[in-house]
C-alpha positions in Angstrom: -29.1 3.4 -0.6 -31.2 2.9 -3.6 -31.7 -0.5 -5.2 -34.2 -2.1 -7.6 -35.0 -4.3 -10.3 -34.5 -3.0 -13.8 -35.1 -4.7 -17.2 -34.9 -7.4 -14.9 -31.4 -6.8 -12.9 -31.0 -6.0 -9.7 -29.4 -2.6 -9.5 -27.3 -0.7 -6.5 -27.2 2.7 -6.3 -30.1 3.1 -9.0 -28.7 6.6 -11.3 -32.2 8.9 -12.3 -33.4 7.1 -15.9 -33.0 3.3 -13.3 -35.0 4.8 -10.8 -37.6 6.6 -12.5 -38.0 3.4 -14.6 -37.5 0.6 -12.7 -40.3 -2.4 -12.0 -39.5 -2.2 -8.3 -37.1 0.1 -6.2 -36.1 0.1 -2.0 -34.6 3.2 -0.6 -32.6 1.5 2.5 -30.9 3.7 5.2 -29.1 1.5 7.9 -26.9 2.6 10.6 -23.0 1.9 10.8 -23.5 -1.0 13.0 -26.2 -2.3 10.9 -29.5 -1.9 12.3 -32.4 -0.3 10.3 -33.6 3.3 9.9 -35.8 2.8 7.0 -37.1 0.1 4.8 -38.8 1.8 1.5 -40.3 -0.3 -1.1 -42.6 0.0 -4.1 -43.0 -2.5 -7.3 -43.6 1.2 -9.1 -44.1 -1.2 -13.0 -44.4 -4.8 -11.6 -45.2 -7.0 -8.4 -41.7 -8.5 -6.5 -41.4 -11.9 -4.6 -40.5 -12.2 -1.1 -37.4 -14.0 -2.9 -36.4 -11.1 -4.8 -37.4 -8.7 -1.9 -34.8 -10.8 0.5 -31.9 -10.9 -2.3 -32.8 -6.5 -3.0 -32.2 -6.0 0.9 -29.1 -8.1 0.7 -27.8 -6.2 -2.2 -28.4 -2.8 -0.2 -26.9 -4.0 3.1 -23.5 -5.2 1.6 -23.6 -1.7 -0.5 -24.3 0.2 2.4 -21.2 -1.8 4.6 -19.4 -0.7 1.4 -19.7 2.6 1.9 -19.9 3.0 5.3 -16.1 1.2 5.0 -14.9 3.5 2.9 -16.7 6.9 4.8 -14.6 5.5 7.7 -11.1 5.0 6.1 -12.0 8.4 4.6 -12.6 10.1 8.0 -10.1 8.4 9.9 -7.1 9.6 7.4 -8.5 13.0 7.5 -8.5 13.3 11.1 -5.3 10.9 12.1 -3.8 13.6 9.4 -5.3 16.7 10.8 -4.5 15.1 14.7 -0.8 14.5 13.2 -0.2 17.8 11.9 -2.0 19.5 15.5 0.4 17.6 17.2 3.6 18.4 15.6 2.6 21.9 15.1 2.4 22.3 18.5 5.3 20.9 19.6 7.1 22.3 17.2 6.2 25.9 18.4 7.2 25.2 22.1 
């Protein structure tokens, strides 16, 4: 998950022109339960505060349980759906 500072925001999920242009940007990668993979930083246009460095990792972690959330409800429907349809299917042949 991308975040960073730009024109003096803090931005999630930073689209190409935020990114290329932004003061300071974090690529973040955590796991579903939360733990780390990789912490990514660079002030690319300006230094950053350990304040502003806290409140960027914050903004990544909550968009990151965002979409891990939704990538779950996703995959269960699909495969409670696919399961379903196994099921009767099957029994339904018999």
């Amino acid at each position: 998950m991308s975040v960073g500072l730009f024109d003096n925001r803090e931005i999630l999920d930073l689209n190409y022109v935020e990114d290329k242009d932004a003061e300071v940007d974090f690529n973040v990668v955590m796991t579903g339960r939360g733990n780390f993979v990789e912490v990514q930083g660079t002030g690319e246009e300006a230094t950053f505060t350990q304040d502003q460095l806290t409140s960027l990792i914050a903004l990544a972690q909550r968009g990151l349980k965002e979409l891990s959330a939704k990538q779950t409800e996703f995959l269960a429907k699909r495969l409670l759906g696919n399961l379903a349809g196994l099921s009767l299917g099957g029994l339904g042949g018999r």
